[in-house]
N, C-alpha and C positions, 0 to 999 in steps of 0.2 A: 520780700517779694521776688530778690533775682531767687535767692534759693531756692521757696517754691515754682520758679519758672523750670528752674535745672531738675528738679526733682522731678516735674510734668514731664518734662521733654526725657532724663532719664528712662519712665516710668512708659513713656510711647516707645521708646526703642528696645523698652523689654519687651512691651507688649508685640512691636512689629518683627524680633528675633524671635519670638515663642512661634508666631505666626510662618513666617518664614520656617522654619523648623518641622511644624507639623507639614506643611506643605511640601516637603523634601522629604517626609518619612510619607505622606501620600506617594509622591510619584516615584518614592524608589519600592514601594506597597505593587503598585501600579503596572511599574516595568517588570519586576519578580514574576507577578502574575502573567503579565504576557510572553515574559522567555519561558514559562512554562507550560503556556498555552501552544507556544511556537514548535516548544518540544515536542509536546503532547500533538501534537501534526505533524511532525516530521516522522514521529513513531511509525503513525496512521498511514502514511502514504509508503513507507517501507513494509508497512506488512500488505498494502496494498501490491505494490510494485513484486514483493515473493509470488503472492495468490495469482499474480498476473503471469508471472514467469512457471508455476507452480501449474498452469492452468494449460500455459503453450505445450510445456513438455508431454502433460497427459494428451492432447490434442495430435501432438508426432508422433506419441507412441501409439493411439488408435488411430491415424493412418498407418504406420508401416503394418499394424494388426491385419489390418484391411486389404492393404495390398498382399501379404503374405497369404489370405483368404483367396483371393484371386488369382495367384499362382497357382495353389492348390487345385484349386476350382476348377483351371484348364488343364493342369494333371490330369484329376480324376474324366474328367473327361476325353482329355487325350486315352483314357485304357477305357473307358466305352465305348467308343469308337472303335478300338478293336476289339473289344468283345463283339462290337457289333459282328464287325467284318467276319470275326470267326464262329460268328452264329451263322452269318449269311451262307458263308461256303459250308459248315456243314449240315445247312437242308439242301444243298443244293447236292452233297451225294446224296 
């Protein structure tokens, strides 16, 4: 009788280390997937964070575009204004 109590009680501790066992190949199943999930987000936010920075630079360079426009702009205007002027004076011989 002790032997089949030992062999029971053995026979429970295989069963509760198999158990244990798979439960440690779960959660190390578990964590894998989440550092790779973790990864796989930190990717995502770095090609977010380019397209963000990627998006400013296009943004400065059509301002300075713009303002380079508007220089010109008051250029060409600045020499119709004297076209003007020199239309005016010569109707006036």
């Amino acid at each position: 009788a002790e032997i089949e109590q030992v062999a029971s009680a053995v026979n429970e501790l295989a069963s509760t280390a198999n158990n244990v066992s798979d439960n440690a190949t779960s959660a190390d199943a578990t964590a894998r997937e989440a550092d790779g999930l973790a990864q796989s987000g930190l990717a995502i936010f770095q090609e977010s964070a380019d397209a963000s920075a990627q998006m400013s630079q296009a943004l400065n360079d059509a301002a300075q575009v713009v303002l380079r426009l508007k220089e010109q702009s008051v250029q060409i205007n600045d020499v119709i204004e004297v076209i003007r002027g020199v239309s005016e004076q010569t109707n006036l011989l």
